[in-house]
C-alpha positions as CSV (number, residue, x, y, z in Angstrom):
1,X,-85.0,-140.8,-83.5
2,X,-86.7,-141.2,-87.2
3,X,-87.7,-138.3,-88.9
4,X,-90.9,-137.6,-89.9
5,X,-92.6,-136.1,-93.2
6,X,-96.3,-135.3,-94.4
7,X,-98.0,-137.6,-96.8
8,X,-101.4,-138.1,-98.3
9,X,-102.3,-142.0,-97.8
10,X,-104.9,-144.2,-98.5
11,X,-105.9,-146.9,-96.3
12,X,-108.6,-148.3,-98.0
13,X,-110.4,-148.1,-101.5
14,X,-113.3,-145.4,-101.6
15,X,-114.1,-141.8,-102.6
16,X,-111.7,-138.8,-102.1
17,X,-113.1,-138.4,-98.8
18,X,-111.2,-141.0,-97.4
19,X,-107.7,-139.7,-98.4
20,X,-105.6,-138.4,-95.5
21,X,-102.7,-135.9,-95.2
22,X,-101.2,-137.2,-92.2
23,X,-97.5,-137.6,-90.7
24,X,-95.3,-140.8,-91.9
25,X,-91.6,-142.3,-91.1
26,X,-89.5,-140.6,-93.7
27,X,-87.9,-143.7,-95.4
28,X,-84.4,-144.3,-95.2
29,X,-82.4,-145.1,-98.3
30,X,-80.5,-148.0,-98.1
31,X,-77.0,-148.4,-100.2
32,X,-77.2,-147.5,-103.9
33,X,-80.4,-145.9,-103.4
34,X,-81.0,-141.8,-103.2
35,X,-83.7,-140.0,-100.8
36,X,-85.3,-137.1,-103.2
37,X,-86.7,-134.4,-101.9
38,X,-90.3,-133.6,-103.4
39,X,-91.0,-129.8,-103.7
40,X,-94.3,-130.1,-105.5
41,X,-96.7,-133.1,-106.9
42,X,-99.8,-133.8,-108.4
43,X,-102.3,-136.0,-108.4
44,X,-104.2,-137.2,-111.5
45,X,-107.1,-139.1,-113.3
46,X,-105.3,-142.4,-112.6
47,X,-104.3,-141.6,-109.0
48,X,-108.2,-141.2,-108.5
49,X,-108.8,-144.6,-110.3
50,X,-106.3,-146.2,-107.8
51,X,-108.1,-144.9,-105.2
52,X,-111.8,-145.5,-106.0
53,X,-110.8,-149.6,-106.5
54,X,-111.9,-149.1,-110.1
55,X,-109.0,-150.6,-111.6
56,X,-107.9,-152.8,-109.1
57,X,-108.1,-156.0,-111.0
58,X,-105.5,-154.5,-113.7
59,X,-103.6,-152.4,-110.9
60,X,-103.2,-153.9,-107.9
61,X,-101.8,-152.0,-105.0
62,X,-102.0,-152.4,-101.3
63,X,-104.0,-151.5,-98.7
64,X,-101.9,-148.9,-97.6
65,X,-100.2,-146.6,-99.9
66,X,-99.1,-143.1,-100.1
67,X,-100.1,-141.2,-102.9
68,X,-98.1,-137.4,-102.7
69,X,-95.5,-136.6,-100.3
70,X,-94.8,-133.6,-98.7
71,X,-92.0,-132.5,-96.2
């Protein structure tokens, strides 16, 4: 059975309002790689940029990304 964690993801480009705190698949670390466990996070000016689709020509990232975890 995978465990699960909480997570803010976007799904698409637009305002805050469409930024979601929702369960994901905790990621399994393969060999040579560490799971960390996040106790607090942010989010920032750029985060918001990422978000809005202003800056996707220079930052490109994809459709479905998770901004902030949370367990």
């Amino acid at each position: 059975m995978m465990t699960t964690m909480k997570a803010v993801h976007i799904h698409s480009y637009g305002s805050p309002e469409i930024i979601t705190y929702e369960n994901a698949l905790r990621p399994e670390p393969s060999e040579g790689e560490v799971l960390i466990r996040v106790q607090a996070a942010g989010v920032n000016s750029i985060d918001w940029k990422i978000c809005s689709g202003k800056i996707k020509p220079i930052f490109r990232t994809s459709k479905y990304s998770i901004l902030i975890i949370k367990k």
